[in-house]
N, C-alpha and C positions, 0 to 999 in steps of 0.2 A: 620589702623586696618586691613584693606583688605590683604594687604600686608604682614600681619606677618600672616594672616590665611594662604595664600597661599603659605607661605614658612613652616607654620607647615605640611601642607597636602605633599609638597614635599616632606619633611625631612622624613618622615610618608612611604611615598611610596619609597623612596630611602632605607629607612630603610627594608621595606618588601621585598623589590625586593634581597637584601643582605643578606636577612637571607633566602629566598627559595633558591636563589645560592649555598647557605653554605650546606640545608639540600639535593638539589638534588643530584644522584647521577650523575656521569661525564659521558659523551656517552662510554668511555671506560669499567667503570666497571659496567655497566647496561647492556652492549650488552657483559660478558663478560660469554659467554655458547660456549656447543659443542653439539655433536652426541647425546650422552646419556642422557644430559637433554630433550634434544627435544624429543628423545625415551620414557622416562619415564612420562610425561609431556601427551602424545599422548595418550601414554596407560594406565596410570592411573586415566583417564577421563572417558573411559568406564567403568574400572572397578569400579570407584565410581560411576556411573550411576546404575550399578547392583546392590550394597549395596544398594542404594537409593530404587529400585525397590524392592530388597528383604524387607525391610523395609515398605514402602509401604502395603505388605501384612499382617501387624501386625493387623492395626487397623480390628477389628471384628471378629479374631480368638482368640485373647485369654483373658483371662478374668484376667492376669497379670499385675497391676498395673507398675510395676518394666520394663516388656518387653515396654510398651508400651512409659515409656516415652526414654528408649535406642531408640528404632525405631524412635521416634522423633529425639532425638540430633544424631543420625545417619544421619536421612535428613536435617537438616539445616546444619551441620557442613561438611558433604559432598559436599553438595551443594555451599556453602560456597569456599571451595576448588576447586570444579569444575571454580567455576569462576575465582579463582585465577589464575587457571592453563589455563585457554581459554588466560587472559590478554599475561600471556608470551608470549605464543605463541603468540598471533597477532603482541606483542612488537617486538617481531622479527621478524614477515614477514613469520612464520611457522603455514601450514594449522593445524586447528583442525580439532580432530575426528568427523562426520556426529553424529548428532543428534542419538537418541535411533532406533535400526534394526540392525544391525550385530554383534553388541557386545558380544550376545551370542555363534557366532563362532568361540568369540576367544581362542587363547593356552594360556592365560596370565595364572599366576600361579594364584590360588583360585579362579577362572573365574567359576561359574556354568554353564553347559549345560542345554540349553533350557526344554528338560525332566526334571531334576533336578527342576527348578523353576515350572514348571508344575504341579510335585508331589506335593510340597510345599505347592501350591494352594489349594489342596485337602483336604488338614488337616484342624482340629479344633482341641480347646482346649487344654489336654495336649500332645496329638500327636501334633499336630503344634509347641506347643513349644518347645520338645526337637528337633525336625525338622530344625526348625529356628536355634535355638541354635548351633546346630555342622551342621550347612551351614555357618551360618554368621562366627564361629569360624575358617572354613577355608577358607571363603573367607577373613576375616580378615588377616589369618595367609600370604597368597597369597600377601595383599596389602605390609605388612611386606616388606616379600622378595623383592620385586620390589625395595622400599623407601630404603633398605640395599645397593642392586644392584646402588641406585643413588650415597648415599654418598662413594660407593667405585671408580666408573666413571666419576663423574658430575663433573662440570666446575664453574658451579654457583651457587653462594653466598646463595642466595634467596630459589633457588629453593631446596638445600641442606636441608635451615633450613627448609622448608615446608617439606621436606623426616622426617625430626626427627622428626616434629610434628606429623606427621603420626606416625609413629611408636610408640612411646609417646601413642597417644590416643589410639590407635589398639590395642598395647598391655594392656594395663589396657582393653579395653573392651572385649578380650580375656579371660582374667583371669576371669571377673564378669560372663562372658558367660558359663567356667568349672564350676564356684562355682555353680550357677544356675542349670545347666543340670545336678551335681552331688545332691543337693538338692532335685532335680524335679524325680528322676529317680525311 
């Protein structure tokens, strides 16, 4: 009896061990990136830290049910992506962006300058949310371009489909974000 146990538990483990083989991918086409991933990957880390922070500022300016919970699935699914986007990079031995401080100096496209978020701050109610609204709409539009800029450069698989998911989301929150500020105005 011992012995057929210990030859199911093998068969078991030989079994498992053959099917992660099958689903991992091969060092070739896991390490298979360039320049532009690595580029976009670096710089799209701040720039979702921004939306993260722009977001952030929802809770206790507006009395929008609708804003508040975007501002929400803004920051989990950013966040979300943030980590996606740290993995690669360590998987390949490429530094990440420094934690939140410079972010705001950057040229990235839709990138707010530090005044910009500043103002932002200032506002309540329905000033804050048409405020919000065409910020986030063009830092949205900003992430866009970047995730555009990947799948016409990129090298990887992965990171490609993470660019269209972006796009995918951004642009629908785009859209709900005109209909909104045309509603609200």
């Amino acid at each position: 009896m011992r012995r057929i146990l210990i030859a199911l538990v093998a068969a078991v483990l030989l079994a498992a061990c053959a099917r992660s083989a099958a689903t991992q991918p091969t060092a070739s086409t896991a390490a298979t990136f360039n320049d532009a991933d690595v580029t976009f990957l670096q710089d799209m880390i701040p720039h979702h830290r921004q939306a993260i922070e722009m977001a952030e500022l929802v809770d206790g300016r507006t009395r929008r049910p609708e804003l508040v919970k975007l501002a929400a699935g803004i920051t989990a699914s950013q966040g979300a992506e943030i980590r996606i986007m740290q993995g690669f990079l360590t998987r390949w031995n490429r530094p990440a962006p420094a934690a939140r401080g410079a972010d705001h100096q950057s040229q990235l496209p839709g990138m707010l300058g530090r005044g910009q978020l500043d103002w932002l701050q200032t506002l309540q109610g329905a000033q804050f949310d048409l405020g919000f609204a065409t910020m986030m709409r063009t830092h949205h539009g900003g992430a866009v371009e970047m995730a555009e800029a990947e799948l016409g450069a990129g090298a990887s698989a992965p990171v490609k489909a993470l660019a269209r998911q972006m796009i995918a989301a951004q642009q629908t929150e785009i859209r709900q974000l005109q209909q909104w500020k045309d509603a609200w105005a």
